[in-house]
C-alpha positions as CSV (number, residue, x, y, z in Angstrom):
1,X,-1.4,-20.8,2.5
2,X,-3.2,-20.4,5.7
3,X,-1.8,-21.1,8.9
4,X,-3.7,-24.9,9.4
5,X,-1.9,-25.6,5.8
6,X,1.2,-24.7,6.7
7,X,1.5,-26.7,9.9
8,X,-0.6,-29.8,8.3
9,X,2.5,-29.9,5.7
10,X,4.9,-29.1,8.0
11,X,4.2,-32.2,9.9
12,X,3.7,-34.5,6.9
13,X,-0.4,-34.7,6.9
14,X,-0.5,-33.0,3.6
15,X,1.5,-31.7,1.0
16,X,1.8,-28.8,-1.1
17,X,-1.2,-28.6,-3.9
18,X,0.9,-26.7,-6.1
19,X,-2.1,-26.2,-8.6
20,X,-4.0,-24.7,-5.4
21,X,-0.9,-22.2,-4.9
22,X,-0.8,-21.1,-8.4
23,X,-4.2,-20.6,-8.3
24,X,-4.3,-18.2,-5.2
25,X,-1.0,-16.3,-6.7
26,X,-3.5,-15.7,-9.7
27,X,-6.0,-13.7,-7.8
28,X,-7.7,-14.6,-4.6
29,X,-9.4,-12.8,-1.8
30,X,-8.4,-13.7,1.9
31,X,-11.9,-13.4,4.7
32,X,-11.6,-13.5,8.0
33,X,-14.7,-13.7,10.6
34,X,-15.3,-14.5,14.6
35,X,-12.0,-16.7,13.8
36,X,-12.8,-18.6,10.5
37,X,-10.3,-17.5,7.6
38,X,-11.0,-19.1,4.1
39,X,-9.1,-18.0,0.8
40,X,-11.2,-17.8,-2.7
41,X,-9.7,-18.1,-5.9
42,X,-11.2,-17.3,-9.6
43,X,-14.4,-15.8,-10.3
44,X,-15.6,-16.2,-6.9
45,X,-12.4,-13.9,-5.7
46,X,-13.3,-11.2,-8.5
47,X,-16.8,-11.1,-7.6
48,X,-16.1,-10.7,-3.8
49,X,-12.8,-7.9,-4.6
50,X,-15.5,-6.3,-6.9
51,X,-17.3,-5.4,-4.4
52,X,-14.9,-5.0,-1.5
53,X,-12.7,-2.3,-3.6
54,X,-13.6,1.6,-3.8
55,X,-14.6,2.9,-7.3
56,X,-12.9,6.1,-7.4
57,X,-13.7,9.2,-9.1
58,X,-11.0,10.1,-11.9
59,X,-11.5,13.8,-11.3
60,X,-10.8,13.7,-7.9
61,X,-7.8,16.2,-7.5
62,X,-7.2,16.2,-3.6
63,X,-6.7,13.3,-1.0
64,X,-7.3,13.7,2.8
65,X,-5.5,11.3,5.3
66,X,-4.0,11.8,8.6
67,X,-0.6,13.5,8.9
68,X,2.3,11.6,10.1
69,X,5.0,13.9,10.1
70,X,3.9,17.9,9.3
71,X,6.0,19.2,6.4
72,X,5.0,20.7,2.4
73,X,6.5,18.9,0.0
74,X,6.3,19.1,-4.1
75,X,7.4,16.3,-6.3
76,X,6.5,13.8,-8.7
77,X,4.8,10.8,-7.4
78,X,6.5,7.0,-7.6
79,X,4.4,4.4,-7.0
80,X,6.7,1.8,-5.2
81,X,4.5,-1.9,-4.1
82,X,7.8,-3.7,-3.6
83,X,11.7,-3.7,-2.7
84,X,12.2,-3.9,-7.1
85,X,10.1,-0.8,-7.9
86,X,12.7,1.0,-5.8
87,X,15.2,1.6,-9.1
88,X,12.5,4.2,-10.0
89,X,12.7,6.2,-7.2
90,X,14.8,9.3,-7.5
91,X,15.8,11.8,-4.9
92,X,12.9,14.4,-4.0
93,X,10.2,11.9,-5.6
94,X,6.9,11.8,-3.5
95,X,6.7,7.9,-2.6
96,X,3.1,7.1,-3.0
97,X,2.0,3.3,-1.4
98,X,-0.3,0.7,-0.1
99,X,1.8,0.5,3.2
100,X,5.7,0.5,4.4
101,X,8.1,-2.1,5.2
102,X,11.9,-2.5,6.6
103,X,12.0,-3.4,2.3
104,X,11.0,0.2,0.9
105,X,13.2,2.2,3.3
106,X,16.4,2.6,0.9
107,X,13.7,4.3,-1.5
108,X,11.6,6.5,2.1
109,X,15.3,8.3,2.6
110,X,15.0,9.7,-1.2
111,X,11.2,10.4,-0.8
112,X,10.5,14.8,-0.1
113,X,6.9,13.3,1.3
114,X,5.6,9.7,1.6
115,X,1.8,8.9,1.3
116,X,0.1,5.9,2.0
117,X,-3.7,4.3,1.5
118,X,-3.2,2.2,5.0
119,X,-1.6,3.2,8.7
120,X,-2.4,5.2,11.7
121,X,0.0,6.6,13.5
122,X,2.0,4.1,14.7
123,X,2.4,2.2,11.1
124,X,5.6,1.2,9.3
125,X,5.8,5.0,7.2
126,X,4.5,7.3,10.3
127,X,7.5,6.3,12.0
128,X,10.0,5.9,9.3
129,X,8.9,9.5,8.4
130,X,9.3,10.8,11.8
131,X,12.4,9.5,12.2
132,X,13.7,11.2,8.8
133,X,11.8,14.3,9.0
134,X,10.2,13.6,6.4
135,X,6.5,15.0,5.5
136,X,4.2,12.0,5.8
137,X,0.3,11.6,5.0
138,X,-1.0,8.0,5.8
139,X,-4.6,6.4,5.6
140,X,-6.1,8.4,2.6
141,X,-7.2,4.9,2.0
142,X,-7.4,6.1,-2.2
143,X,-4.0,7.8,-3.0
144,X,-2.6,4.6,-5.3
145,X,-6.0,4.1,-6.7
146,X,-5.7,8.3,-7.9
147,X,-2.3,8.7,-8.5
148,X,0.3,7.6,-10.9
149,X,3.6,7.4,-11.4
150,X,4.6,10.6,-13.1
151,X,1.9,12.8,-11.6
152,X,3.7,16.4,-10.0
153,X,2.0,16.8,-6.5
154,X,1.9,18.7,-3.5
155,X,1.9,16.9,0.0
156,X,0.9,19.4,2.9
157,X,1.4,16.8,5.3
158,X,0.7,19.6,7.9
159,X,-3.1,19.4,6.9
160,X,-3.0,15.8,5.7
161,X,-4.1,16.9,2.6
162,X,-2.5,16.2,-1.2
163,X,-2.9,17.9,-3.8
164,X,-2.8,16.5,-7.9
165,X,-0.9,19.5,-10.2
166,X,-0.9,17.7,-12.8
C-alpha cells in the first residue's frame, strides 16, 4: 500500500480493498517521479516490468560489480530472496542475491563469498561482509538473473569480478 493508503485507513477514511491487495501481491510495478508514486497491477505492470527488466545473455560466463570486501572464493552458488530460502544454504556456499537484510545474516556467516545485483558500498552485504571477512562483490546489477542455484563459481571479490565454472 502506499504511504496516503496507509494513513487514510489508519485514521478510518478508508478501508482495506482486499481485492486491490491481492491484486498488487500478484504482480505490480511501483513508479516514482518529482514526488508522485502510483502502483500498476496486471497487464499494465507486465508491460511496464517488460520493459524495465534487463534481457540477459545466457552465455554470459563473467559478472563485473564493485568489490566489497577483497578475497577469492570458490563455491556453489545459493540463491537466497528471503529469511526461508536460508535451509539451503550450507557452509562455504557462495550466497548469490537481490540485496541483504538483518533476515539473511544466519545464512551471510556460512557464505565463502556473497554477491549481490544492488549496493554500493555502504549497503546491507558490503558491511555485513566486512565485518565477517568475508569476500563480497555487490552491484553486478545481473548476477541472480545469470546464476542458479547449483552453479560452482569463482568470486575474486578482489577484482569485482565472478566467474561461472560450471
Amino acid at each position: 500500500m502506499l504511504k496516503d493508503e496507509v494513513r487514510d485507513v489508519l485514521l478510518g477514511k478508508k478501508k482495506v480493498n482486499k481485492r486491490q491487495v491481492r491484486e498488487r501481491t500478484k504482480k505490480c510495478v511501483y513508479y516514482a517521479e518529482a514526488g508522485k508514486e502510483a502502483i500498476f497491477t496486471g497487464k499494465r505492470a507486465e508491460a511496464i516490468a517488460k520493459n524495465i527488466l534487463v534481457s540477459v545473455d545466457s552465455t554470459v560466463t563473467e559478472i563485473k560489480g564493485q568489490t566489497a570486501q577483497p578475497g577469492i572464493a570458490r563455491g556453489i552458488v545459493k540463491k537466497i530472496f528471503r529469511a526461508k530460502d536460508m535451509k539451503k544454504m550450507n557452509k562455504g556456499d557462495i550466497l548469490v542475491s537481490i540485496a541483504t537484510d538483518t533476515d539473511v545474516v544466519p545464512a551471510m556467516k556460512k557464505a565463502a563469498a556473497i554477491v549481490t545485483d544492488q549496493g554500493g558500498i555502504t549497503a546491507h552485504a558490503a558491511i555485513v561482509s566486512r565485518e565477517l571477512g568475508i569476500p563480497c562483490v555487490i552491484g553486478t546489477k545481473i548476477a541472480t538473473q545469470v546464476l542458479k542455484d547449483g552453479d560452482m563459481v569463482e568470486v575474486n571479490a578482489t577484482a569485482g569480478i565472478i566467474k561461472k565454472l560450471s
